[in-house]
matplotlib code that plots the C-alpha trace (Angstrom):
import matplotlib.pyplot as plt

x = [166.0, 167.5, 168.0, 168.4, 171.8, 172.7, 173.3, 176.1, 177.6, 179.8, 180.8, 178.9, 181.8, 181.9, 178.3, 178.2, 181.1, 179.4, 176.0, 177.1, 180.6, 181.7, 182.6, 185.7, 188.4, 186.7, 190.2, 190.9, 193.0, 190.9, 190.4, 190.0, 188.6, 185.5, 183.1, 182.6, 181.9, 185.0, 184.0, 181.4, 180.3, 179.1, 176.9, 175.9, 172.2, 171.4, 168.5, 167.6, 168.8, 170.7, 172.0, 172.9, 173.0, 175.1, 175.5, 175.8, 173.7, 175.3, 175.8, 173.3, 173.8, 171.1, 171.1, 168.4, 168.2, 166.1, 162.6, 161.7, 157.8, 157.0, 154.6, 155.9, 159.4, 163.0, 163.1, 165.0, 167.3, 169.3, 171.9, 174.2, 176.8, 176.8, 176.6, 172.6, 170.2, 166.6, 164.0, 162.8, 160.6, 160.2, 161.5, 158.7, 155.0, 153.1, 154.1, 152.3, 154.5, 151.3, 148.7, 151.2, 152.1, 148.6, 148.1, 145.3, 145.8, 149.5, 152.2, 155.4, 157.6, 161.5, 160.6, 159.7, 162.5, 166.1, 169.3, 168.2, 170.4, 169.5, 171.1, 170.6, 170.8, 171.3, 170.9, 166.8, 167.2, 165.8, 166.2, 166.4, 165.7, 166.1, 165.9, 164.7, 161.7, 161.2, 163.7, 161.6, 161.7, 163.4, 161.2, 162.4, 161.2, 162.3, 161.2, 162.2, 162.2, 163.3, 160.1, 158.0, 156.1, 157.8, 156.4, 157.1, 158.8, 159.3, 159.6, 162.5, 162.1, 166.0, 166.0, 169.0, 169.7, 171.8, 172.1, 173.9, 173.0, 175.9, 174.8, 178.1, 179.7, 178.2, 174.7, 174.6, 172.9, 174.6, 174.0, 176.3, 174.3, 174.4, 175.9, 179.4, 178.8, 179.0, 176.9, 176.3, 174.1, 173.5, 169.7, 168.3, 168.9, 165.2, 166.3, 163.3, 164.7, 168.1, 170.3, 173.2, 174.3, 177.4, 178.8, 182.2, 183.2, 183.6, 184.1, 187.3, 186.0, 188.6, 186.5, 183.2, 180.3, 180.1, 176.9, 175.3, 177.1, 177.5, 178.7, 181.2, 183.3, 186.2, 189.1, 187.8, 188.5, 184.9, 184.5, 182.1, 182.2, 180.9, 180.4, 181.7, 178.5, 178.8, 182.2, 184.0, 184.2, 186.1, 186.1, 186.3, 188.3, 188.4, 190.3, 189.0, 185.4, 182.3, 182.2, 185.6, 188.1, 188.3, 190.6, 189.9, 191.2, 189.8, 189.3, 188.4, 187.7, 186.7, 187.5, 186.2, 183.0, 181.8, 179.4, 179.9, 178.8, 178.0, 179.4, 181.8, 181.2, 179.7, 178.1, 177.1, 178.8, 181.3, 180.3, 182.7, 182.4, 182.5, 186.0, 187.4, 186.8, 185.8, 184.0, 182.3, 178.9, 178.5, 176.4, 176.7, 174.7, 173.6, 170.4, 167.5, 168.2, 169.0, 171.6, 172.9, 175.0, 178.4, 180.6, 184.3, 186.9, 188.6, 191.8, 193.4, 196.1, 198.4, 197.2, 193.4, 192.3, 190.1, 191.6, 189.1, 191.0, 191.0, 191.3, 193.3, 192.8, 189.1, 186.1, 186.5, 184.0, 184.6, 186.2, 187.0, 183.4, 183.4, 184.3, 181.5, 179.6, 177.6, 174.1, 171.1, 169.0, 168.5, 167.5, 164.2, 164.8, 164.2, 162.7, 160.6, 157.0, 154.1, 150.5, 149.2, 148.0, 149.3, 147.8, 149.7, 152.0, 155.6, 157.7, 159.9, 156.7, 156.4, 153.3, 153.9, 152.8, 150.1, 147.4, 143.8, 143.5, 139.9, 140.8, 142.8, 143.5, 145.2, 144.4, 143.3, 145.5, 146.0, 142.7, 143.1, 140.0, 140.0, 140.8, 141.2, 139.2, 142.6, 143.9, 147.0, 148.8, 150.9, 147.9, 146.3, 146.4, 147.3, 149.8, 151.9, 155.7, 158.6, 162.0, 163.8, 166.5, 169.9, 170.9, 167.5, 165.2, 161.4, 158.2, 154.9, 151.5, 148.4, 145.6, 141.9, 139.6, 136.2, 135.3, 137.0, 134.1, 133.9, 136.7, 139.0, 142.8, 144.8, 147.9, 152.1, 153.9, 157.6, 157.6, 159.4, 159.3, 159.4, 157.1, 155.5, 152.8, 151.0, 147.5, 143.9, 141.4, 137.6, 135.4, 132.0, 131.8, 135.0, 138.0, 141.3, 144.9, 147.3, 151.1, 150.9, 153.9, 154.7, 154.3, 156.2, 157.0, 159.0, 161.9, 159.6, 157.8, 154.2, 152.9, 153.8, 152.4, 149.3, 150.8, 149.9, 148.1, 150.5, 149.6, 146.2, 144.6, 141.5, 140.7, 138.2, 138.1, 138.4, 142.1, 145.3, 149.0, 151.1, 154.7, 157.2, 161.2, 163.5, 167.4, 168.7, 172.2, 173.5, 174.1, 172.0, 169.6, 168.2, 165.4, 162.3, 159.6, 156.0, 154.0, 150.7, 149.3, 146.0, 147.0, 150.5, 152.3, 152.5, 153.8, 153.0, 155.2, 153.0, 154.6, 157.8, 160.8, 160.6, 163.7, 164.1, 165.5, 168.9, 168.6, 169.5, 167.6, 164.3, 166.5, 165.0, 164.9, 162.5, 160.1, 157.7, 154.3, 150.7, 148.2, 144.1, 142.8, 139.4, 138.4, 134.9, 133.7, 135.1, 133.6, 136.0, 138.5, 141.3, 142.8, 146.4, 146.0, 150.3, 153.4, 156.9, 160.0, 162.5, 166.4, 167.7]
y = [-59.3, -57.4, -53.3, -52.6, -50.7, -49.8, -53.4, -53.3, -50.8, -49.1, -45.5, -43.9, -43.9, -48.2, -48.1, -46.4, -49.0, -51.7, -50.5, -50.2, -52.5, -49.1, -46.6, -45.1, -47.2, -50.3, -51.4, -53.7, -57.1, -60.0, -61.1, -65.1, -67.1, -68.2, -71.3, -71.7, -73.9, -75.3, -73.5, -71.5, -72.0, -69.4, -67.8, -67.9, -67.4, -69.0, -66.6, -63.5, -61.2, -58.1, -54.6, -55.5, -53.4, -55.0, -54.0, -55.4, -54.6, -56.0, -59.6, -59.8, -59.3, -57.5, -56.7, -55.1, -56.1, -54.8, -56.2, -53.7, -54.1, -56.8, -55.9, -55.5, -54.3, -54.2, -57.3, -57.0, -60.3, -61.6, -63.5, -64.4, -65.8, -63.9, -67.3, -68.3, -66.3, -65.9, -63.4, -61.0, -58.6, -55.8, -52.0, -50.8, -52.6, -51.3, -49.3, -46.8, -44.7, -44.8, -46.6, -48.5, -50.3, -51.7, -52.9, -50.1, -48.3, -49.3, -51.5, -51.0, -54.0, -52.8, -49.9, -49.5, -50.7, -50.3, -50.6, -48.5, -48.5, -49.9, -48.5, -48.3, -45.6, -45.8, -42.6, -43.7, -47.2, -47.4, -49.2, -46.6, -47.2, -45.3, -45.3, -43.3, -44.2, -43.7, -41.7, -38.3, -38.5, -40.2, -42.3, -42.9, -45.3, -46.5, -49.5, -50.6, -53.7, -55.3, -57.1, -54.1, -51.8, -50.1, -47.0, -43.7, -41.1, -38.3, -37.6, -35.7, -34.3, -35.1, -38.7, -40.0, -42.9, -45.6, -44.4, -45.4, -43.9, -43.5, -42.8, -41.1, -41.4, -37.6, -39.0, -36.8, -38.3, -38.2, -40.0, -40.6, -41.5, -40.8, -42.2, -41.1, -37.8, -38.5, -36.5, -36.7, -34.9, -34.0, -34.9, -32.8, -34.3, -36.2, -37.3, -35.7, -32.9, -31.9, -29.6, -29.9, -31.4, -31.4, -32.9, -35.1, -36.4, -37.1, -40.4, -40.4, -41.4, -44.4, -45.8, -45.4, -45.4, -45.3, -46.0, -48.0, -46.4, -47.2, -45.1, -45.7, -44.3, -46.4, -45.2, -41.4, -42.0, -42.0, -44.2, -44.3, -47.9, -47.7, -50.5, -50.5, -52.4, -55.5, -56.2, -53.8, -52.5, -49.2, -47.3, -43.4, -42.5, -39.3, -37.9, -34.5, -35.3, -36.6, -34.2, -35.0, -34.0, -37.9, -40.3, -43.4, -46.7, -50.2, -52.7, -55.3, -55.9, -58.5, -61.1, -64.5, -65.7, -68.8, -69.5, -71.5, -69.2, -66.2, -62.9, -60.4, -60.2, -56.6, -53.8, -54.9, -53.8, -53.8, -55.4, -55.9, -58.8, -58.5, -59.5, -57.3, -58.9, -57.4, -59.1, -57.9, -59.2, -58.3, -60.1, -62.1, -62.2, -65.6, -65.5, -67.1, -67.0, -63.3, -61.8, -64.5, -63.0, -64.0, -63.2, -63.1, -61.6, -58.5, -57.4, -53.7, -52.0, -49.7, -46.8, -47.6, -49.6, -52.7, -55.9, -58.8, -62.2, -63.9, -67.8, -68.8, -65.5, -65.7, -64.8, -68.3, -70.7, -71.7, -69.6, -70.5, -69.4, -66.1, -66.1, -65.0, -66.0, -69.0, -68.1, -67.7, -69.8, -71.5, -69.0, -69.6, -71.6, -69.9, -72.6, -75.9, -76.2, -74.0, -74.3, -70.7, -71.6, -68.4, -64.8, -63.5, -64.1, -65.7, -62.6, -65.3, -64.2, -61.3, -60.3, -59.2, -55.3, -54.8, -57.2, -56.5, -57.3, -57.8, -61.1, -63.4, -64.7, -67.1, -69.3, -72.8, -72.6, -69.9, -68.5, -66.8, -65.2, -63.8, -60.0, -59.2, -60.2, -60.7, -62.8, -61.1, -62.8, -59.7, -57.8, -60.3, -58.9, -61.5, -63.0, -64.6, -65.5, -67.1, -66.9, -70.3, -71.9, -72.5, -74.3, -76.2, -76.6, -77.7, -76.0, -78.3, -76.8, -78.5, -77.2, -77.1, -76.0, -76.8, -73.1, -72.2, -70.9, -71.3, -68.7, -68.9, -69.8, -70.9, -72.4, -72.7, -70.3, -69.7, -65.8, -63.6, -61.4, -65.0, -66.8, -70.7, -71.7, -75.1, -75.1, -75.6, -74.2, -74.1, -73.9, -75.4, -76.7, -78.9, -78.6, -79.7, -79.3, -77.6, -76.5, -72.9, -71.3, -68.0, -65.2, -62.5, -58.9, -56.7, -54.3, -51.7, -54.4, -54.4, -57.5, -59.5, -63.0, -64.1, -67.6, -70.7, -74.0, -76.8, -79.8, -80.5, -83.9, -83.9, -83.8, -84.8, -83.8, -80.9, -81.6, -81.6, -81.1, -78.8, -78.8, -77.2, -77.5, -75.2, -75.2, -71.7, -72.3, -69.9, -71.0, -73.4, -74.8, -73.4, -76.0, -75.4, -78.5, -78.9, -81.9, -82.9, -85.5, -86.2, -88.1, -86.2, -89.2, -89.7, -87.1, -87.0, -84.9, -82.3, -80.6, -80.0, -78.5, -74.4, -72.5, -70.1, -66.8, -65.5, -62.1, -59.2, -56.7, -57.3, -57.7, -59.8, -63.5, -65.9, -66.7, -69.5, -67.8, -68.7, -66.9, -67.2, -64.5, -65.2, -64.5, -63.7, -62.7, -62.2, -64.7, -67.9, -68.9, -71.5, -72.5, -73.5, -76.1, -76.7, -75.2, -76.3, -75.6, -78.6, -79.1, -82.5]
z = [-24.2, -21.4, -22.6, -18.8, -19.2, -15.5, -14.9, -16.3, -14.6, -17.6, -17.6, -20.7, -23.0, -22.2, -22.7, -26.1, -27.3, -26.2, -27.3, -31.2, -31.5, -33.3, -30.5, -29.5, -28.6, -30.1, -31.6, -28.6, -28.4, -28.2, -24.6, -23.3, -26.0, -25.5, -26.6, -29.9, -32.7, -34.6, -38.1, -39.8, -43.3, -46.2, -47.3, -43.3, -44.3, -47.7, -48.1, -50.0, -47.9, -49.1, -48.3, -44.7, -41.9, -39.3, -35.2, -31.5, -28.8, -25.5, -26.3, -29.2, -32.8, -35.5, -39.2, -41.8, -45.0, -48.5, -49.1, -52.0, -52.6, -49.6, -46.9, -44.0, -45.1, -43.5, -41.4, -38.4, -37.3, -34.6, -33.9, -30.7, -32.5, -36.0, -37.7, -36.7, -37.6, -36.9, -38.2, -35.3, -37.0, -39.1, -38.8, -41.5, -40.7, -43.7, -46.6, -46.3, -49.3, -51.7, -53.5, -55.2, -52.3, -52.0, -56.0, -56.0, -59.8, -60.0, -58.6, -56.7, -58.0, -56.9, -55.5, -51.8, -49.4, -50.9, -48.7, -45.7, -41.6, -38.4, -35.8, -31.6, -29.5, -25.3, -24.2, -25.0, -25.4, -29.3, -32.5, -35.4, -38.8, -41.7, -45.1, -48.5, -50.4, -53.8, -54.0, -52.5, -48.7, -45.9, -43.1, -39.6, -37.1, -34.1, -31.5, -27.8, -29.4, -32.3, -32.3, -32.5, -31.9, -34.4, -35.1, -37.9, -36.0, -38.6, -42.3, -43.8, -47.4, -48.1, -49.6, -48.4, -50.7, -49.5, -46.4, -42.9, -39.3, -36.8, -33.6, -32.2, -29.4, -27.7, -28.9, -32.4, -35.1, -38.5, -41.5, -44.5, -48.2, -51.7, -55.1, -56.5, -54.8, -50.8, -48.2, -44.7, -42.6, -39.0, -37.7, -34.3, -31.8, -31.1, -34.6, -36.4, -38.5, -40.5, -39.3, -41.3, -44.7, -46.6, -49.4, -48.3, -50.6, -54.7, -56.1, -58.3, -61.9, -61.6, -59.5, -61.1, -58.7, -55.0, -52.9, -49.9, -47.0, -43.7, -41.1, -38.1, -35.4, -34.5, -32.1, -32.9, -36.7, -38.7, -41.5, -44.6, -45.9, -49.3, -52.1, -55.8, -57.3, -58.1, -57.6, -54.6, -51.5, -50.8, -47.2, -46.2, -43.4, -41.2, -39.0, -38.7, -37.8, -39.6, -42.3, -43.4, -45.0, -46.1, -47.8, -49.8, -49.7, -51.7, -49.8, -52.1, -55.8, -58.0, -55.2, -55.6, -53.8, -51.7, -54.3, -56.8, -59.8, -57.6, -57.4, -55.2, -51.9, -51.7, -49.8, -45.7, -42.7, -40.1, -36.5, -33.8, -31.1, -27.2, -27.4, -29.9, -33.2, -36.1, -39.0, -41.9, -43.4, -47.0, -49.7, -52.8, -55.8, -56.3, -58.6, -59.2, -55.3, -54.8, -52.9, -49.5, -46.5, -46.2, -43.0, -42.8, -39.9, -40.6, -39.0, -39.2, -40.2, -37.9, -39.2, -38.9, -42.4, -42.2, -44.4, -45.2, -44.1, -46.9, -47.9, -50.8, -52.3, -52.4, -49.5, -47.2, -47.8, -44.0, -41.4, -37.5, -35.8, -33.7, -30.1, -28.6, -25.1, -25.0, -26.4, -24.5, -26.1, -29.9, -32.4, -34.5, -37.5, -40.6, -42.5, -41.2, -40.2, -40.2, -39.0, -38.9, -35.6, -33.3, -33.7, -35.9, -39.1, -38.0, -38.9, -41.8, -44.4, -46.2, -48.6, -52.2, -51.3, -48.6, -47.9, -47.7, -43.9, -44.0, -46.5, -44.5, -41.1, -38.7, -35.9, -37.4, -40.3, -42.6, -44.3, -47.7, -49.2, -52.6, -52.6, -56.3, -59.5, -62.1, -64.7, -63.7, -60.8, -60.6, -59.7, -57.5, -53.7, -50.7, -51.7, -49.2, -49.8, -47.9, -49.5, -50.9, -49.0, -51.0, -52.8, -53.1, -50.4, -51.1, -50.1, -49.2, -48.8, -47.5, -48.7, -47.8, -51.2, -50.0, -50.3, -53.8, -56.2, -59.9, -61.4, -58.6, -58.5, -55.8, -55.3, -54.7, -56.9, -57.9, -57.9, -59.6, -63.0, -64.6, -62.7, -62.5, -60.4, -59.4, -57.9, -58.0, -61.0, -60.6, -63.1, -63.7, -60.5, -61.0, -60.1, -61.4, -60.2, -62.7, -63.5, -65.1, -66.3, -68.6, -66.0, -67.0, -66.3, -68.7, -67.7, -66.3, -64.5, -66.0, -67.1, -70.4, -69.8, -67.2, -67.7, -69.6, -68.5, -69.5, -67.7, -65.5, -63.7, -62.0, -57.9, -56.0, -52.3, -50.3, -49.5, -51.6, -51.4, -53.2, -53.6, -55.3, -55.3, -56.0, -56.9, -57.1, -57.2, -60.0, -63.7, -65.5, -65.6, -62.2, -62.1, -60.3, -60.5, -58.5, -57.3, -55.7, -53.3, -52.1, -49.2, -48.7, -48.9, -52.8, -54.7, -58.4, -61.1, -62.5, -65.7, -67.0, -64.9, -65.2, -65.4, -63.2, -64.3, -63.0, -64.2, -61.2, -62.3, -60.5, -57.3, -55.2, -55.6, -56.5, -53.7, -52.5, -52.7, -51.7, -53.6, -53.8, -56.5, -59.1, -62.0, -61.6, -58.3, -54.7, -52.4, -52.1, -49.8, -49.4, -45.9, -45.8, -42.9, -43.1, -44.8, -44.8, -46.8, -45.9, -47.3, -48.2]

ax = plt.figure().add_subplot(projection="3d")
ax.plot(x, y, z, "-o")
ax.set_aspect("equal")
plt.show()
């Protein structure tokens, strides 16, 4: 990508408005239409992808999203088109926030990345990210690239929760965060320290509770767009400057959804396109799934409020697609094949809290060596997920178990606090293929169930195929059901359908994971030779 500003040849203020999308004089009539597909369709991305962070740079679109306890955290995508997605990186590369994070003496289930801002910044040509952990202290990094190197830049002792990073339009770095009671602060300007904070504003009790802000400038008004979890979406609008005074307005509540059985469109951003546009990107519950993206336009009032275009009443399913420049190129699917044959993970997985580098690798497939002695899959290190596709989409791993040793399990999982796996048990020197279900977690997420052996066959071999499919559209029954080949032609049932749990509290969604862990000693090691997750 081309960060080469001078190009362009815009005076500063131009730049800064078409660096963010949220500048000064960003309220501008649309200009020529340009190509574009007839329609778009929600959620855009069917994935587990919540808390969005939406902004333009130039001609290219990014967002952030919540990852909680996966390793690395805070995926970066892109998009040219706001509709295609692809998955470019990752803001945070290890989370480095504690023991926890590495399932050495304790765990971080829901902890670790919560919604968190990703912002740009031309005057040095960097990616910002920001966000509170654990609710102690607030970690900024920044990249030249999306794609990394992304590095730590400072620590700040103020966690601000929920928070949203406006770069403004003089360069100072403010950020707006909190819950009911609304902050924002001022950051030095090499974006290291706090210089100023003040509280803004106070959520009326009519209201309830206020959080996940994001910050904007538009036609030198500032905005704090803050949701009304689960169900609304209220804004905060200034006139006198980013510490206010400001005044409220809802902007939605209790609207209807694109998701059959899913909830309010909530919490995201605002982005505007190269030709004036403005949409907004906010999320939708939708478990055992988690939380999807859904995009819809946005038009304003005279007096400077945003008003979600709506269809029917409800969120559109389908909207007429953004005008927006042809794309440079086809983004990177987010599903389809894998062979683990580069250098390096494709940035679409994620581990379940650090990995033990020294246990797995890529080139010839994917190498998993066992990295923790556990019944407890919960506990078990190296394990590799991939989020689902909605509705249903189908995961297939090939599988090379020549090396397993007696005590160790490996397999395809369906992970969540209520979890089902099928895979391969060794024991005695034999080894049989099984469908294990009753992994649990309770409310405070330690373990209540290392999960139950329900059906088994026999294999001989060193290969075998795994495969699990998973329908996460909400209500019942939520099926998910696993198979196995041993030519990866022929499928054959293995157990009875597992029903995956639709409860929000754990946050994220239910995952395709690959996991190698024993029981008795370290010292085995599957090889995942191909992955895919495929849709009908």
């Amino acid at each position: 990508m081309d960060l080469s500003w001078s190009h362009q040849r815009l005076t500063r203020r131009r730049t800064l408005a078409a660096a963010t999308g949220l500048a000064a004089g960003a309220l501008l009539r649309p200009g020529p239409a340009l190509a574009a597909a007839a329609q778009y369709t929600n959620p855009v991305i069917w994935q587990d992808l919540a808390d969005i962070d939406i902004m333009r740079v130039g001609d290219t679109y990014y967002a952030s999203a919540s990852t909680m306890h996966y390793s690395p955290g805070a995926p970066v995508l892109r998009s040219y088109d706001l509709v295609n997605w692809e998955i470019a990186g990752h803001a945070v590369p290890v989370l480095d926030f504690g023991a926890k994070y590495d399932l050495n003496g304790a765990r971080g289930y829901v902890r670790g990345i919560w919604a968190s801002s990703l912002a740009y910044r031309p005057s040095n040509r960097t990616f910002y990210w920001l966000g509170q952990i654990d609710f102690a202290r607030t970690y900024v990094y920044t990249a030249t690239a999306v794609e990394g190197p992304w590095s730590r830049l400072t620590t700040i002792s103020t966690p601000y929760y929920d928070a949203g990073l406006l770069v403004d339009t003089d360069d100072t770095l403010y950020v707006a965060y909190g819950n009911t009671t609304i902050s924002v602060a001022q950051l030095s300007p090499d974006g290291r320290n706090q210089v100023r904070a003040q509280e803004v504003f106070r959520t009326p009790s009519s209201v309830g509770t206020l959080e996940g802000a994001r910050f904007y400038k538009i036609n030198g008004q500032y905005y704090i767009f803050l949701t009304r979890p689960a169900n609304g979406q209220y804004i905060l609008k200034s006139s006198s400057g980013p510490f206010g005074p400001y005044t409220m307005r809802q902007v939605l509540l209790d609207l209807r959804g694109p998701i059959p059985g899913g909830g309010v469109p909530h919490q995201g951003g605002l982005v505007r396109t190269q030709s004036g546009a403005w949409y907004y990107m906010a999320f939708v519950d939708a478990y055992p799934g988690g939380r999807m993206p859904a995009l819809a336009p946005v038009t304003w009032t005279a007096d400077g409020w945003p008003v979600v275009q709506l269809v029917n009443g409800a969120w559109g399913t389908t909207y007429p697609s953004p005008s927006v420049p042809a794309p440079p190129r086809q983004v990177t699917p987010m599903t389809g094949v894998d062979t683990f044959d580069g250098t390096s993970l494709q940035p679409r997985w994620e581990w379940n809290h650090n990995p033990d580098n020294t246990k797995w690798s890529v080139g010839d497939g994917l190498t998993l060596r066992t990295a923790t002695v556990t019944h407890d899959l919960y506990w078990a290190r190296n394990t590799l997920t991939h989020r689902i596709q909605g509705p249903t989409s189908t995961a297939t791993a090939q599988l090379d178990h020549s090396a397993m040793r007696d005590g160790d399990r490996a397999g395809l999982a369906l992970l969540r606090d209520s979890s089902a796996w099928i895979g391969l048990k060794r024991d005695g020197g034999a080894t049989r293929v099984v469908m294990v279900t009753g992994l649990t977690m309770d409310g405070n997420w330690n373990t209540t169930g290392t999960g139950t052996e329900i059906a088994s066959a026999p294999v001989s071999g060193s290969r075998i195929w795994l495969r699990a499919n998973a329908d996460i559209r909400p209500g019942a029954p939520r099926p998910g059901t696993f198979s196995y080949s041993t030519d990866g032609i022929t499928f054959t049932r293995l157990g009875p359908a597992f029903s995956m749990g639709n409860d929000w509290r754990f946050f994220m969604g239910y995952r395709f994971a690959l996991f190698n862990h024993a029981t008795q000693a370290l010292g085995g090691a599957v090889r995942v030779t191909r992955f895919e997750v495929s849709t009908p």
